[in-house]
C-alpha positions in Angstrom: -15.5 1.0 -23.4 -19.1 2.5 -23.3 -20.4 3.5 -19.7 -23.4 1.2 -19.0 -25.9 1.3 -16.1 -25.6 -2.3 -15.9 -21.6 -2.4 -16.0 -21.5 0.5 -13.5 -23.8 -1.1 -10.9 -22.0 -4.3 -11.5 -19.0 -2.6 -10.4 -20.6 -0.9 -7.5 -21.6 -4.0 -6.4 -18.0 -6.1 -6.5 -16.6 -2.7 -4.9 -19.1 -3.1 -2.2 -18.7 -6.9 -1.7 -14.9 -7.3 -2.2 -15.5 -9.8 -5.1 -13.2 -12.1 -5.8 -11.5 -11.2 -2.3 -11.5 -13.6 0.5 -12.3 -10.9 3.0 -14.1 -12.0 6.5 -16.6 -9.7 8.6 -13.9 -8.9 10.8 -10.2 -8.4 9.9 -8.1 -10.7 12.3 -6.0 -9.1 15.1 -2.6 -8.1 14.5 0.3 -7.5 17.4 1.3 -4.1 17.8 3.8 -4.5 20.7 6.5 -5.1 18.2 5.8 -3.1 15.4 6.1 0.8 16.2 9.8 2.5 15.8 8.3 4.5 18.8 9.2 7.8 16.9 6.9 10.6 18.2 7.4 12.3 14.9 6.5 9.9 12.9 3.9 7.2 14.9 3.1 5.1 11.9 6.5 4.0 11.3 6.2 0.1 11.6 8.0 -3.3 10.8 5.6 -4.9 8.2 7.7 -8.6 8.7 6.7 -10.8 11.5 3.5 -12.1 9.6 2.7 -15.7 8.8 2.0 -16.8 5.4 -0.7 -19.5 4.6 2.2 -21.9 3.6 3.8 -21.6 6.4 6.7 -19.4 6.2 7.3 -15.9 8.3 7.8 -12.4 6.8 11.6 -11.5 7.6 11.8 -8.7 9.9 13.9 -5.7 10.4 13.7 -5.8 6.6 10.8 -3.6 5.2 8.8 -0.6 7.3 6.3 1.6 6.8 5.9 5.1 7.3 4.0 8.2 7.4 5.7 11.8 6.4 9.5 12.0 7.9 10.1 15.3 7.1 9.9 16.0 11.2 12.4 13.3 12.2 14.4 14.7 14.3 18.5 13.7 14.2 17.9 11.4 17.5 14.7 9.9 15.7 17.2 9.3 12.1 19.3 7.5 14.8 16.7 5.2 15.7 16.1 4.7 12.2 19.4 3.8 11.0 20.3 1.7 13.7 17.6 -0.2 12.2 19.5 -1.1 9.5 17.6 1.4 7.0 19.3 2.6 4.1 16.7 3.3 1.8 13.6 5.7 1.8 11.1 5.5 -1.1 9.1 8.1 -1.2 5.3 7.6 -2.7 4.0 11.3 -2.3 3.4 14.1 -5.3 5.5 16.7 -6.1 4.1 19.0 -4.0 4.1 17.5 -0.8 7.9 16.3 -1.3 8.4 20.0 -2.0 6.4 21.4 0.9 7.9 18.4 3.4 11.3 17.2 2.4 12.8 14.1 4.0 16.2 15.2 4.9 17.4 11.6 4.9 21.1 11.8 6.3 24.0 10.6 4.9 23.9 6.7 4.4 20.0 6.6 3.8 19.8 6.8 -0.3 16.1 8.5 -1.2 14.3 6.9 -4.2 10.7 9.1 -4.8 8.1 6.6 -6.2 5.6 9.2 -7.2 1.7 7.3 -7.1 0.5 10.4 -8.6 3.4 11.0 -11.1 2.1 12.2 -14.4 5.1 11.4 -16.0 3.7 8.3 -17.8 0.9 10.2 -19.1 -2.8 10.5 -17.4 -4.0 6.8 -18.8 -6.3 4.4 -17.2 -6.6 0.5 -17.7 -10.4 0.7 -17.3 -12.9 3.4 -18.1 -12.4 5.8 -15.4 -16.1 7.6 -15.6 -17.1 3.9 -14.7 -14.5 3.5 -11.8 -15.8 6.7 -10.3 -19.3 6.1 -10.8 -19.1 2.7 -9.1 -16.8 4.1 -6.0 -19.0 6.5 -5.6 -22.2 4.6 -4.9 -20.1 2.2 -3.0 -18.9 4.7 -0.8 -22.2 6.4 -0.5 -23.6 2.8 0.2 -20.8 1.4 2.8 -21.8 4.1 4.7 -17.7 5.5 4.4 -16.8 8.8 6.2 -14.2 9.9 3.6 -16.0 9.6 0.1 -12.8 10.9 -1.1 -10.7 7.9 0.2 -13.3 5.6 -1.1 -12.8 6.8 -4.4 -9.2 7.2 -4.2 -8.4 3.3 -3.7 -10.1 1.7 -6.6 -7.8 4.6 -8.5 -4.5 3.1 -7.1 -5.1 0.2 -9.2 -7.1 2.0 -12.1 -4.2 4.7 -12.8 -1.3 3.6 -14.9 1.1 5.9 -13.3 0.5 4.0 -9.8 2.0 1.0 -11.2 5.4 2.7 -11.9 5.3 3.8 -8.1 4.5 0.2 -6.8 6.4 -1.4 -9.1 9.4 0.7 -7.9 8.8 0.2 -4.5 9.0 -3.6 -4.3 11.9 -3.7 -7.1 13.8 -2.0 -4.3 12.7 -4.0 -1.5 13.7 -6.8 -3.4 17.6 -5.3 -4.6 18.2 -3.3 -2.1 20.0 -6.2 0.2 22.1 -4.2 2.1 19.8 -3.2 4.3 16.2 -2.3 5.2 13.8 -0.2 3.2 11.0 2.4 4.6 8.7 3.2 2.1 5.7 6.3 3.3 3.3 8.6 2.2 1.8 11.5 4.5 -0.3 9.8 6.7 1.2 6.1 6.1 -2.0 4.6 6.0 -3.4 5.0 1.7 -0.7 5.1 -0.3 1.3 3.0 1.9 -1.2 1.0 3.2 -1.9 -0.4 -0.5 1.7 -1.0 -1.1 1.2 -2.9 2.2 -1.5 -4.8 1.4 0.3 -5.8 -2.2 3.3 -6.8 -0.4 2.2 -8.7 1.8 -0.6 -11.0 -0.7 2.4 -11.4 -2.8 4.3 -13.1 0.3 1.4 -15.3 0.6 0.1 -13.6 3.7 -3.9 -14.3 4.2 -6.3 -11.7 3.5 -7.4 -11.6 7.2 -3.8 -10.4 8.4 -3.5 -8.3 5.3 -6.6 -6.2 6.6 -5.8 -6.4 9.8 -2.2 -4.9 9.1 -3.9 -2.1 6.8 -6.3 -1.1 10.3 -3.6 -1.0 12.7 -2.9 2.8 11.4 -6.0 3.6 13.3 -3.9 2.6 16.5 -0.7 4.1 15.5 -2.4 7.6 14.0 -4.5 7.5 17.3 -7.5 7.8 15.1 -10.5 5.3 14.8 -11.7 6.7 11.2 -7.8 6.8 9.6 -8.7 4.0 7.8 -11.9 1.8 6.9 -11.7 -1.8 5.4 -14.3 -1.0 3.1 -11.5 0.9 0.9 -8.8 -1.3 0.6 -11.5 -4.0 0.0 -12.3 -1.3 -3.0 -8.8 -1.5 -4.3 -8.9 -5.2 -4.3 -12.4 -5.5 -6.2 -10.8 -2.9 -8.7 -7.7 -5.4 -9.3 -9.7 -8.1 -9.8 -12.3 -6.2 -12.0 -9.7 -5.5 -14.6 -7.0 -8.2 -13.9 -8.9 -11.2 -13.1 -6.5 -12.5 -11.2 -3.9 -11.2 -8.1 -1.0 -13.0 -10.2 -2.2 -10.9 -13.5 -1.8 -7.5 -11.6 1.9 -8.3 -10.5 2.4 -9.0 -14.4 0.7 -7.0 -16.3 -0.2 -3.9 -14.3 3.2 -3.6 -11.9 5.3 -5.0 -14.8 6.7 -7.3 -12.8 8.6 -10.4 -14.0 8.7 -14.2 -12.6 12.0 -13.5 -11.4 11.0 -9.9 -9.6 8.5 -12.0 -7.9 11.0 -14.3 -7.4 13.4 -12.3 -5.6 11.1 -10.6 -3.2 10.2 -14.0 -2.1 13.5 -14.8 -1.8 14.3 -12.1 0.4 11.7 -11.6 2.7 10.4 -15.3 3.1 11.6 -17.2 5.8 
């Protein structure tokens, strides 16, 4: 694909504007009351079910949380988790940090690492990347973001072939893993994670508004007004639809999931 000005600015511009993404001025509310594990070790740990979906169904909960780093759980704070019904920790962070932080899951708790950053399937793109970082550049420079970083980081989620492996991971085993709940986290809980989120929850059918609003509550949890901005997961989105077209079209062709994947996480969550 040749770099143009006029395909880069384009980009900037559905990065900018969330194209193709229903997104309001302001995300809707979301409870917190319910939410929070309450570890002090890990403050982002959350129940992502609860939510409505626009057909009317409910987002099981007790069934799938999210996390930042739980290398600090204590044995008490493991406790708490388990007695959650938690038997399964996918972990989305690089080599490094798994090295540097280990988990320590106890006995009971099987650990699955779903690398975002693996290079194991090669360092390949779907889209030109020089285009992608031009465009989330500008954006970020133009959105005003205060982590240019983050705002290019996003749109790569979805750009980088070896994220889809570590999605795609994570919500085949939310979907098999029936005897019992999942945790999946990164370090902070709130990128990584909060995309994972955010493609979890539009699969279930849950409206962008709460989707958003789900991906800001880190802010609460991390104690931190600037943990997150909307502007980048509205980046991630405009990427998805930039090279997909379609929200069904990245399930199947960039996460490699099938009908009956789909299917099953449905099935399992959806009440």
């Amino acid at each position: 694909m040749t770099i143009t000005r006029r395909a880069a600015l384009a980009l900037t511009a559905a990065l900018i504007a969330g194209a193709a993404v229903a997104t309001p001025a302001q995300a809707a509310p979301a409870a917190t009351w319910e939410r929070s594990l309450g570890l002090a070790n890990a403050t982002n740990f959350r129940n992502v079910g609860g939510y409505s979906t626009a057909d009317g169904h409910t987002v099981r909960t007790g069934v799938v949380f999210r996390s930042n780093k739980l290398s600090g759980l204590t044995a008490a704070e493991w406790q708490v988790v388990t007695a959650h019904g938690i038997n399964r920790d996918v972990d989305l962070r690089n080599i490094q940090e798994r090295s540097d932080e280990p988990d320590h899951a106890p006995a009971g708790v099987a650990y699955q690492v779903a690398d975002v950053a693996s290079l194991s399937h090669g360092i390949r793109f779907h889209d030109n990347a020089g285009v992608t970082l031009f465009a989330a550049i500008a954006a970020g420079l133009l959105s005003g973001s205060s982590d240019l970083g983050q705002s290019i980081g996003y749109p790569f989620m979805v750009n980088f072939v070896g994220a889809d492996y570590a999605f795609r991971d994570t919500l085949k085993a939310i979907a098999t893993n029936t005897s019992g709940g999942v945790v999946y986290h990164c370090s902070a809980g709130k990128d990584r994670t909060g995309w994972a989120t955010a493609v979890l929850l539009t699969l279930l059918g849950v409206p962008m508004a709460t989707v958003e609003a789900d991906f800001l509550l880190s802010n609460t949890y991390l104690g931190r007004s600037d943990a997150v901005q909307v502007a980048w997961l509205r980046a991630a989105f405009a990427e998805l639809y930039h090279i997909y077209g379609t929200f069904t079209a990245y399930l199947h062709s960039g996460l490699m999931l099938t009908d009956a994947d789909i299917a099953a996480i449905k099935a399992r969550l959806l009440v």
